[in-house]
N, C-alpha and C positions, 0 to 999 in steps of 0.2 A: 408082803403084799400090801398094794394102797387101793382104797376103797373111795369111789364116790357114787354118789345119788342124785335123782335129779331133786325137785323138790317135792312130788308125793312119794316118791321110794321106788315107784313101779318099773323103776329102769335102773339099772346098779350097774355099776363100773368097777373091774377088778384090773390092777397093773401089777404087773410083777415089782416092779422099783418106781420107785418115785421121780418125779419127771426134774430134770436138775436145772430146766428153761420151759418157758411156753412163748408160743410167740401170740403177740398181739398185732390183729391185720385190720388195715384198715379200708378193706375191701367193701362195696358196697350191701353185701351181706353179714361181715363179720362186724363192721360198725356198727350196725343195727342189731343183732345179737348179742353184742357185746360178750363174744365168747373169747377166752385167752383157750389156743392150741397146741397139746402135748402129744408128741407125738411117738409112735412106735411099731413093734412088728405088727401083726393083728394075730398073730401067735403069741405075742405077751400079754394081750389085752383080753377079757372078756367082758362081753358087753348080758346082763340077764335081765329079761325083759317080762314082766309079768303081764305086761298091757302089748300090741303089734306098736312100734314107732310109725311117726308118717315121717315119708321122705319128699324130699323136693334136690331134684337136680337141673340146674340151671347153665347157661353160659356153654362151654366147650363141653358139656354133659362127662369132664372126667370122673367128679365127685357123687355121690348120694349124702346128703345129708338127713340127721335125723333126730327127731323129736318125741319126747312121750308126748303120745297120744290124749292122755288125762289135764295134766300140767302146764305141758305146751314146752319145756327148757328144751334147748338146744343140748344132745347127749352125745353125738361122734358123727364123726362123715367116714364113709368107705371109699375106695375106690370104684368106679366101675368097669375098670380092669381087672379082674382076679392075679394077673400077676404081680399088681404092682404091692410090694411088701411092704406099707406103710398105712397108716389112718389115724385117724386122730379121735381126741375126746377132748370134750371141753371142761378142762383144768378148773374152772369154776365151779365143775360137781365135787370137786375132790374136799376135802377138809381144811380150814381156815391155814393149820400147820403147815400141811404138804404145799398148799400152795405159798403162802409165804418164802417161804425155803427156796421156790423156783427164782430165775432168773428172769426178768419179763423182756424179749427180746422184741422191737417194733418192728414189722414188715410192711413195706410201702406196696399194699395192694392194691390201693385205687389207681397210680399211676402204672402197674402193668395190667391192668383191663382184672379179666380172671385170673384168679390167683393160683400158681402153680404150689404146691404145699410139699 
């Protein structure tokens, strides 16, 4: 299992495996966040929250994205499909290691408007 944290702790990320790429988007939300994105089931992922996150879903409203509440980091976006089996966290909670280890893959999100993930 890999673990990451935002930066007061109040939001904690458990993965089953360690992510072997994240991508980096350069959408106009993810440039400004400056999140790199790992992604996976949301059946391997658990998100524990000791604080509520705020969310903001923007554009095609596919995503909710989310943030502790205390700290302010960027923590995971879900879908707002319930079926769609994928979500992300932002690999930059994760540990200096695990992320190194990834592969950082560019995604040209500003030229396709909203980013399909």
């Amino acid at each position: 299992m890999v673990e990451g944290r935002c930066h007061c702790g109040k939001v904690r990320i458990e993965l089953d495996t360690a992510p072997v790429e994240v991508k980096s988007c350069n959408c106009s939300i993810c440039r400004r966040t400056g999140t790199l994105w790992a992604y996976d089931s949301p059946t391997r992922i658990r998100i524990i929250e000791t604080v509520p996150t705020d969310t903001y879903i923007w554009g095609d409203r596919d995503l909710t994205l989310h943030r502790c509440s205390d700290c302010g980091c960027m923590t995971h976006w879900r879908a707002t499909d319930p079926a769609y089996d994928r979500m992300g966290v932002n690999a930059r909670l994760l540990t200096v290691e695990v992320l190194a280890a990834a592969r950082v893959i560019q995604f040209d999100g500003a030229s396709m408007g909203t980013p399909t993930f």
